[in-house]
N, C-alpha and C positions, 0 to 999 in steps of 0.2 A: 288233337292239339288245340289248346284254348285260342281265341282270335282276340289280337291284341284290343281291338277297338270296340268288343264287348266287354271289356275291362277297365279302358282306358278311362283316368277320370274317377274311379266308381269311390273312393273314400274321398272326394270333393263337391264340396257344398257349391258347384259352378250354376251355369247361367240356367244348362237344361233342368238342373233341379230346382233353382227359384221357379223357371218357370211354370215344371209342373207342382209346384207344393205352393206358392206364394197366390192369392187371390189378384185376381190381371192386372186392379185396382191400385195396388202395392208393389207389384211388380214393375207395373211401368212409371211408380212414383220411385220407385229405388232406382232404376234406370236413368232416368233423368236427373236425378241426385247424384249417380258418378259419373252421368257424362259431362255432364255441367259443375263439376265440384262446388256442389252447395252445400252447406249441415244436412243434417238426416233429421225428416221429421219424427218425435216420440213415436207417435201411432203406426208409420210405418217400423219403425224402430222394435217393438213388441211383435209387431206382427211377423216380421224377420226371422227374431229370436224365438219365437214359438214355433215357427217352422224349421228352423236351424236343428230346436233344440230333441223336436216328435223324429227328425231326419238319424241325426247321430245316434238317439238312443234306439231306433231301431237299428241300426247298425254296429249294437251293443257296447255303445259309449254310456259311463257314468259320469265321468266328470268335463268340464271345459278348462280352456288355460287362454288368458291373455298373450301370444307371442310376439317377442319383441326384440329388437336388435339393440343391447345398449353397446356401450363404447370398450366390450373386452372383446369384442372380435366374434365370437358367438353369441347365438341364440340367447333367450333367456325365458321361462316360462313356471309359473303358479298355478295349481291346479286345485278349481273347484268342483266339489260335487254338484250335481243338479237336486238332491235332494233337500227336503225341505219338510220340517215337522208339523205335523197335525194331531187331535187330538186322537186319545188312544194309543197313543205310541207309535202310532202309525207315520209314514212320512207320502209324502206326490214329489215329484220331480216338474221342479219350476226353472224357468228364467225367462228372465224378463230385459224388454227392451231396453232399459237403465245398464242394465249389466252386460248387454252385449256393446252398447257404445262406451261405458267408462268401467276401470279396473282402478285397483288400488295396490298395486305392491307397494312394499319397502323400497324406499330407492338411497338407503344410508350407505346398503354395501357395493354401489355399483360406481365407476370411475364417475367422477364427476369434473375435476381438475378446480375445486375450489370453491366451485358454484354452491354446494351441499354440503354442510360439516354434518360429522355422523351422526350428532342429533336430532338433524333434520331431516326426518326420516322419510316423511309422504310423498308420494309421488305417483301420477296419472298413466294410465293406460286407455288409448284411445281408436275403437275401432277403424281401420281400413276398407271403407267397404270396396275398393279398386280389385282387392284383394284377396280372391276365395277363400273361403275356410276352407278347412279340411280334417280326416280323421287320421292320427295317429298310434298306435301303443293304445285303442280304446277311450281315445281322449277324442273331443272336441277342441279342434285349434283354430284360434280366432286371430288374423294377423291384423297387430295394432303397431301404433307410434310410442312413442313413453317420453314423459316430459317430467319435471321438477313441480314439486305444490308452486313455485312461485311463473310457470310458466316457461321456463327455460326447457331448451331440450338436451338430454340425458339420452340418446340414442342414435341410429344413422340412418334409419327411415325418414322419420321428420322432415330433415334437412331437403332430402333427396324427391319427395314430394312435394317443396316450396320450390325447389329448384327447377323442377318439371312446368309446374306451374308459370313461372318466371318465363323462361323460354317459349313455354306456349304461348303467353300474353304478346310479345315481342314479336316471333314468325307469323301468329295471325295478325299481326297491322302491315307487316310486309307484303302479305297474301293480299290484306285488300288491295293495298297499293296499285299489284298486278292485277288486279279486279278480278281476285279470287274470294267474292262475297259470300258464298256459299258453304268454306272452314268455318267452323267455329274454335276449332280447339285442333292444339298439336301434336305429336306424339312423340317417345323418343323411344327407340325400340334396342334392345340389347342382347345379342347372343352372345353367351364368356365360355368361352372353349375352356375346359376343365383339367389339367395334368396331375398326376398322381403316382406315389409309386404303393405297388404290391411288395410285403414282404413275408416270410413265413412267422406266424405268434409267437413262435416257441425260441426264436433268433431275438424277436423285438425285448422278449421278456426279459432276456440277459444278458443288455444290454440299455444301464442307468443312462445313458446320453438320451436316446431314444426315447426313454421313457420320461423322462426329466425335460427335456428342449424338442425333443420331435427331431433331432439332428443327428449326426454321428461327430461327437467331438474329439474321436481319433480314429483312424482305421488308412493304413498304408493301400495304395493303388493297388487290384488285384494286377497278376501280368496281363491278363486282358478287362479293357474295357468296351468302349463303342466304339473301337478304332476301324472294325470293319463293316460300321455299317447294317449290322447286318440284324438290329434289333427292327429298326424301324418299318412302319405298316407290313413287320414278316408277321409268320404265323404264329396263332394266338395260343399259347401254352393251355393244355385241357383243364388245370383246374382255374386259369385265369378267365377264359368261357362259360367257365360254368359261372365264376363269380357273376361276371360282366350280365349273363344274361337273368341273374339272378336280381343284381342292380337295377338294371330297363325295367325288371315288371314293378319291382318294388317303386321305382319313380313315374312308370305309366300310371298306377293307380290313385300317385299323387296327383297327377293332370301335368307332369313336367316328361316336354317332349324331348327324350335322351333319343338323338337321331344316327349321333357318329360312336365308333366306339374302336381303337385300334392302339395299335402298340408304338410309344414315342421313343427317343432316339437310344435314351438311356437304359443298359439290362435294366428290365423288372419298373420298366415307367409305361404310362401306360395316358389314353387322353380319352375325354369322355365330351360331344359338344352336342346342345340341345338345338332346336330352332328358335329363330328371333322371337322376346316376347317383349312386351311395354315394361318399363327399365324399373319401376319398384316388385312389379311379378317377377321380374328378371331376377331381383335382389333376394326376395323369397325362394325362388324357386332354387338357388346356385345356395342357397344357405341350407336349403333342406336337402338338398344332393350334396354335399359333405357332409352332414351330419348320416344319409344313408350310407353312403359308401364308406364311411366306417362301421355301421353297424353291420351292414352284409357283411363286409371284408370279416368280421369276426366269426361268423355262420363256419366260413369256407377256409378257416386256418389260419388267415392272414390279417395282418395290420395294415391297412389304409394308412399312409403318409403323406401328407399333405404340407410340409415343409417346404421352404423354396429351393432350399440347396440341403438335402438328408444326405447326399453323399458328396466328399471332393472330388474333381478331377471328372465327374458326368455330368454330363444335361443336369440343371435343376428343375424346375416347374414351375409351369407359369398359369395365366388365366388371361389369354385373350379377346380382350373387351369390343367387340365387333358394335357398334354404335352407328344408329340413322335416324332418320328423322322422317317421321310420315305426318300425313293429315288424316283427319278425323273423315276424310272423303278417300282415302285409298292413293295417294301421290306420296310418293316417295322424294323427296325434298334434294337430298343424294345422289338421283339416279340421272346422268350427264344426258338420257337421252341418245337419238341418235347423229346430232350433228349438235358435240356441247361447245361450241363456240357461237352456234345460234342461242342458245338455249340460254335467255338471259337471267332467269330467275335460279334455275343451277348456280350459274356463274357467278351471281350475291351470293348464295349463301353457300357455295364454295369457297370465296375472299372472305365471307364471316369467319368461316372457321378457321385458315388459316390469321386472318389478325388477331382472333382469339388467344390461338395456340400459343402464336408469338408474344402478346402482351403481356400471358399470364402462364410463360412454364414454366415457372418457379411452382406456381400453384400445382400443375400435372406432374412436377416430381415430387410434393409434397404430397401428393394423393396415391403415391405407391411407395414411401417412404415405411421400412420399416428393418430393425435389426435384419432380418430373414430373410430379406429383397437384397441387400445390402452383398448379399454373397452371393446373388444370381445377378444382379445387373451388371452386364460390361461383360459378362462372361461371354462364352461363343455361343451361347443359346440362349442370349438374350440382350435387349438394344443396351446402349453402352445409357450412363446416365444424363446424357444432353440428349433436351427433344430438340427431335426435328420431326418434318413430315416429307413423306414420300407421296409424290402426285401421280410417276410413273412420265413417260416420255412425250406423251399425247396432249395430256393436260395442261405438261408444263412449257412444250411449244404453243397452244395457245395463249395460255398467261402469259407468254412471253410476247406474242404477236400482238395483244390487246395492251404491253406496254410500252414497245415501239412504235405502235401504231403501222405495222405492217400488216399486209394482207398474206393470206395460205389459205392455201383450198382445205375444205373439208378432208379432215383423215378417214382415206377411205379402207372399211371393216376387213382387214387382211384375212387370211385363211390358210392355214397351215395344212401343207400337204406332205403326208408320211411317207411315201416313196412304196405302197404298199397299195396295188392296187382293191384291194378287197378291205382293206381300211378307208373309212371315208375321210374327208376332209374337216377338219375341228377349225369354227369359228375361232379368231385370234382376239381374246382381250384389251383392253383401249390401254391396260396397266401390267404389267409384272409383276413379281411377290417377290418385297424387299423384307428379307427375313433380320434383318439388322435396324430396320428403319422402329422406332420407337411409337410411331402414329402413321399408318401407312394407308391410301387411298386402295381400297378394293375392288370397287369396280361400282358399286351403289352405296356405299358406309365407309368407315374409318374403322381402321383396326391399330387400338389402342394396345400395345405387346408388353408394357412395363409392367402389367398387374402382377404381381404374386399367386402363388396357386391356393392360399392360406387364404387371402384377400377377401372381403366382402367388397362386393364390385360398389356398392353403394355410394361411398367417398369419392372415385374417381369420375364417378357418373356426375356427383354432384357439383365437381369442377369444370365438367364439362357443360354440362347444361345454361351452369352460371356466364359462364367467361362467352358462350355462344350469346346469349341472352343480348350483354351488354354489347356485345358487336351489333347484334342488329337495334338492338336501341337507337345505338350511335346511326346505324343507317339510316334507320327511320328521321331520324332527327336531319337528316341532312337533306332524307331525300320529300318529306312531307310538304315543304314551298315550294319543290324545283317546277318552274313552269312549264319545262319539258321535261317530262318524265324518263321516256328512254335514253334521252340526253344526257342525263342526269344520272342514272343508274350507269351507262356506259364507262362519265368518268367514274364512278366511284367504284367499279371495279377496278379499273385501269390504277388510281390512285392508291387501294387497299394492296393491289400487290405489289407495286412498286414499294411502298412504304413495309411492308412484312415478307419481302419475296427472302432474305436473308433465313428464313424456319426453315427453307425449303432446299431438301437433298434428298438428290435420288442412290447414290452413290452408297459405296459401304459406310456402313457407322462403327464399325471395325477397326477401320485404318489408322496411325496412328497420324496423318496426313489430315483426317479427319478433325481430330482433336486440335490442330494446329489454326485447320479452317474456321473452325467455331471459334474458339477465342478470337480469331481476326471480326470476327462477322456480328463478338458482342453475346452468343450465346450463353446461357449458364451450362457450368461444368459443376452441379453442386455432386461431389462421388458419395459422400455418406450423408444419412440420415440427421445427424443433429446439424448439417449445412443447411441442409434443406427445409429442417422447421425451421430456424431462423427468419425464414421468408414467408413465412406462415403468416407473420404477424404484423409485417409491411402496412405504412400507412394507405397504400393503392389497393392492397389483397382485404383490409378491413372492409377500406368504403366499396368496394365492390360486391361483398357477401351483403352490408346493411343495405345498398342502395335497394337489392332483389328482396331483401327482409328473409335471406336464408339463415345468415347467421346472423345475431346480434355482437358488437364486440364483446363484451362479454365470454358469449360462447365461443367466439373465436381464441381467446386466451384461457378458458377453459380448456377445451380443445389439445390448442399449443401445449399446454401442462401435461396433458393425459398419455398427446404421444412421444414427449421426453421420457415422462414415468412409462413409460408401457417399452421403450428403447432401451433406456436402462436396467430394469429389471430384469428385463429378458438375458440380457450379457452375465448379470450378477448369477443371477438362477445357474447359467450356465459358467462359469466361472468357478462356482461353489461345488457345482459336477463334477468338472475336469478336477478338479485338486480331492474331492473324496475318489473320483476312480483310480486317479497316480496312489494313492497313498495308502486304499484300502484292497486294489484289484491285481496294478498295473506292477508296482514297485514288490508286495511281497511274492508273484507270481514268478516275476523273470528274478528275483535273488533267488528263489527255494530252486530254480532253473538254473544259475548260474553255479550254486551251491551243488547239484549234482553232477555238472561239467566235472568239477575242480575234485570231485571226489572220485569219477570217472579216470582223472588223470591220473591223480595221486596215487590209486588202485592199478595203474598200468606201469608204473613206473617203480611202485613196490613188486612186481613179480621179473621187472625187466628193466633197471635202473636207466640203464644208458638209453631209452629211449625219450626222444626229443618232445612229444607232443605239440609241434611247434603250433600248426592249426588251432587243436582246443585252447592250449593257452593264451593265443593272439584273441579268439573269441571270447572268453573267461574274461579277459582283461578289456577287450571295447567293452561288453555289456555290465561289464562292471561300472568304466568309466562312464556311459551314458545314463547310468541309474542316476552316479553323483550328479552328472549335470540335471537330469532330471529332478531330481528332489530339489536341487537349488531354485532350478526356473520353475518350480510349482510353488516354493516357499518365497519367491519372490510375486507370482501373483496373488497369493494368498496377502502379501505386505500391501502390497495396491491397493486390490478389493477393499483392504481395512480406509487407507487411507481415502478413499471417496466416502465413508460416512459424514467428512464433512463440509459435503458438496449437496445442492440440490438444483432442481429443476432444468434447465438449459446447460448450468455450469457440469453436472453432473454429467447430462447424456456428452459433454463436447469430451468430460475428463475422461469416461468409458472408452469412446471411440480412440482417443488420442494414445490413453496407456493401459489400460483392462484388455482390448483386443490385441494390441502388439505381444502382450504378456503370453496371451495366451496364445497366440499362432506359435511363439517359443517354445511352451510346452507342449506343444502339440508336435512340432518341429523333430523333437528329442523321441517323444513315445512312437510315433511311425516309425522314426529309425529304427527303436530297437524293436517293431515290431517282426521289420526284417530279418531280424539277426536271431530271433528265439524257435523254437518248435512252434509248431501250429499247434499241437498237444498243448504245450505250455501256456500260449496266450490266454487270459484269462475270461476273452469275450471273443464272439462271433466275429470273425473277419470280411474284409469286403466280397471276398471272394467267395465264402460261406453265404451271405445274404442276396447276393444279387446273381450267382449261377447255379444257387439250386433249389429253385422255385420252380415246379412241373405245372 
């Protein structure tokens, strides 16, 4: 049996391999070029890519690719050969430092929201050296940022590396303050637990929804679903095993550490979670683990689905954003320690983050806003759409203590005893896991639960990072004259939670008691996606991106444009589905069906007149009846759809939401009934109960 960690890594151009391929020289000038985010000098730069380039081709790569995240949600990548012509016909394999720091794609056909007319084609690709390369499909992959010829950016790395930047600048002046001289630089580290569902290829393929939106835009509830429980961390189905373990080596070789792997609540879902890594790797790495786990998933039969909600009435999928913050010296920023009511540098930048969350969750539900979220958020397996945050009972006795100004003894580390004397005693957590809560306190990070499973974690990172930043800005600024420092830091906890303690519920976010308390308390309740861009473009949500120099306005209304157009298309796409499946799948299936009922009948009652067929014809006649309604309520969305042609940008996505989704939950409403009503023979596509219980 092969040993993982003589593997692991081995198609990545990581640190052991600079080390031994790169001359010391270079090596520890590139080192200090990312740990210091400085430019990268040419000469190191060559020397790099000549090592990069002697690396991969022995590893029987011909060509390299600039990899980049633009603004459609995936990857994107151009691939060069390394060769190069010389005389005689003959060709060498080159590359050169120029072209491992800058790329040139087309950037006319990528979303831009304005920024870019199709004419204006050029656009930058610029190496990431934070961020290994690595070997693909025979290719050399270079992961960069992508910008606009005029400098603007065209992608969601960029941002998310000003962002990091930003936050770093801000925690280390706070560091010194507590005369931590020693930080240079900060980190924000990010583990996104993965969900997914498995289904069988040969189901996916005959079924246009699926193939069309990654959705099921009809399919009636089987008579069982997850009602008992009995999917979750059970036993792993063998050919799901074999997937799973075919997934780990394929992402071990990438250098992404796939640590968890078990079955989530929904038949045929399933969660995959790495360990923490620094939050643009993070971004890399969760982008190249969907793009594998669909490629295995095809090896082994099955379709990888990565939709938020593919099926109604189950679990959808999510991607929980586990976020901390460390130092460039190994301190975890997060971690309360063991007496956090002492622990005064915790305690700032615990009230950081809570006044962040509070100032700016318009922007954190903007950063998981999408059609696709839109069907999992609020559901039971997942937080409703108002943040809050969850501290858990310990925390928030003493935030509460520090704004009474009452005194309590240290909570002392409780110990759960099983009643079992051969089982030992399991230390008790400072927190509980509030599985409702939207941004929940874990025990050392925040577990950010809104993300979508589809999601590049990048956006929401990049919300976060920003909105922490300027909290400690603002600290800093308050706390830089104070003449008594602990003095000083004391009230400004005490102040920050009093003044933001309204984010904070521990309580279910379920309830509908819930929803009642928020509006009292001021929070937003944006439920669908074109509410929540709306607030995208806030005069506060503006100067806070330019203050950090993440987004210019500009880009932020850029931006705003891409994810209206990117909301609404997505409904249309799917709108355009549902009325070709009623009309070309759904409608002639159950008439040629209802057609053989009535002939059924008519044939029994020619050999034996007086018989009643009371049943079939009562049957005959509903699916008859629900075809007419169906045809109307599909020709009625079909009139809709027409009429937003002339709508665009914000007014569009609001007019989708408001009457394109209503339309269509009607005909959707109509076809599950009568899917009830037909033979399972008769329907003309895979049922729920086909796709999700008989998967081995």
């Amino acid at each position: 049996m092969e040993n993982v960690a003589d593997y692991f890594g081995c198609l990545v151009f990581n640190d052991a391999v600079m080390r031994e391929k790169l001359p010391k020289d270079i090596y520890k000038s590139l080192k200090k070029t990312v740990s210091e985010g400085k430019d990268i000098d040419i000469t190191v730069a060559n020397s790099v890519a000549n090592a990069m380039k002697t690396w991969a081709v022995d590893n029987g790569c011909t060509h390299f690719t600039h990899w980049f995240q633009p603004m459609t949600g995936i990857t994107a990548e151009k691939h060069d050969a390394f060769i190069s012509p010389v005389d005689g016909g003959k060709v060498i394999l080159e590359f050169s430092g120029k072209e491992l720091i800058k790329g040139e794609p087309d950037a006319s056909s990528f979303p831009s929201g304005g920024l870019r007319a199709t004419f204006e084609a050029r656009g930058y690709t610029a190496w990431d050296p934070t961020s290994y390369a690595f070997i693909k499909d025979d290719t050399l992959y270079i992961p960069t940022a992508f910008c606009s010829y005029t400098g603007e950016v065209l992608d969601k790395k960029t941002p998310l590396l000003r962002s990091m930047e930003a936050l770093s600048k801000e925690a280390v002046e706070i560091l010194h303050m507590f005369g931590k001289d020693d930080v240079k630089r900060v980190i924000t580290t990010v583990g996104p637990e993965q969900e997914y569902f498995l289904i069988n290829k040969e189901d996916y393929a005959k079924r246009k929804d699926l193939v069309f939106t990654g959705r099921t835009l009809f399919g009636a509830r089987a008579p069982k679903g997850q009602e008992m429980e009995d999917h979750y961390f059970g036993s792993i189905k063998t050919r799901v095993a074999a997937y799973m373990r075919d997934l780990d080596k394929e992402l071990w070789k990438l250098g992404i550490t796939a640590k968890t792997r078990h079955n989530e609540v929904a038949p045929c879902q399933h969660e995959l979670a790495p360990v923490f890594a620094t939050t643009n790797v993070a971004t890399d790495h969760n982008q190249l683990t969907m793009e594998t786990m669909k490629k295995v998933a095809e090896r082994h039969g099955f379709t990888c689905l990565l939709h938020e909600k593919p099926f109604a009435g189950v679990n959808g999928s999510g991607k929980h954003n586990n976020w901390s913050i460390s130092t460039d010296t190994g301190l975890n920023l997060l971690s309360p320690g063991s007496n956090p009511k002492e622990n005064k540098q915790f305690l700032l930048f615990l009230v950081a983050v809570i006044k962040a969350v509070d100032e700016y969750q318009d922007l954190l539900r903007v950063s998981v806003a999408s059609a696709s979220n839109d069907h999992r958020l609020g559901a039971n397996e997942a937080p409703p759409a108002i943040v809050s945050m969850f501290l858990g009972d310990e925390l928030s006795t003493i935030l509460e203590s520090i704004a009474e100004g009452t005194d309590i003894a240290a909570a002392e580390k409780k110990r759960m005893e099983l009643g079992v004397h051969v089982l030992p005693s399991i230390p008790k957590d400072t927190t509980d896991r509030n599985r409702t809560s939207p941004f929940a306190f874990t025990g050392n990070r925040f577990e950010f639960r809104m993300l979508g499973s589809s999601f590049s974690v990048s956006g929401p990172n990049v919300v976060l990072n920003t909105i922490v930043a300027k909290a400690l800005k603002d600290f800093a600024a308050t706390l830089k004259d104070a003449k008594d420092f602990d003095a000083a830091v004391d009230a400004l906890i005490r102040d920050t939670y009093i003044a933001h303690k309204r984010i904070v519920f521990n309580g279910n976010n379920y309830s509908d008691e819930w929803v009642e308390e928020a509006a009292r308390r001021g929070l937003y309740n944006l439920k669908s996606t074109p509410e929540a861009l709306d607030t995208f473009v806030a005069d506060k949500n503006i100067a806070l991106f330019k203050e950090f120099g993440v987004f210019s306005p500009s880009e932020i209304h850029s931006r705003f444009e891409i994810l209206n157009e990117e909301y609404s298309k997505s409904l249309h796409i799917e709108a355009l589905t549902m009325g070709d499946m009623v009309n070309t799948q759904i409608i002639p299936a159950v008439s040629k069906y209802a057609g053989e009922l009535a002939s059924a009948i008519a044939a029994k009652k020619a050999i034996l007149p007086s018989l009643r067929c009371t049943a079939e014809t009562a049957l005959v006649e509903n699916i008859s009846a629900m075809l007419d309604d169906l045809a109307i309520k599909t020709a009625a969305l079909s009139s809709i759809v027409e009429k937003s042609a002339s709508f665009g940008g914000s007014e569009l996505a609001h007019f989708t939401r408001e009457c394109i989704v209503p339309a269509m939950e009607d005909v959707r409403a109509v076809a599950d009934k009568l899917e009830l009503s037909v033979s399972h023979e008769a329907w003309p596509f895979p049922t729920y109960g086909d796709m999700l219980f008989y998967v081995d």
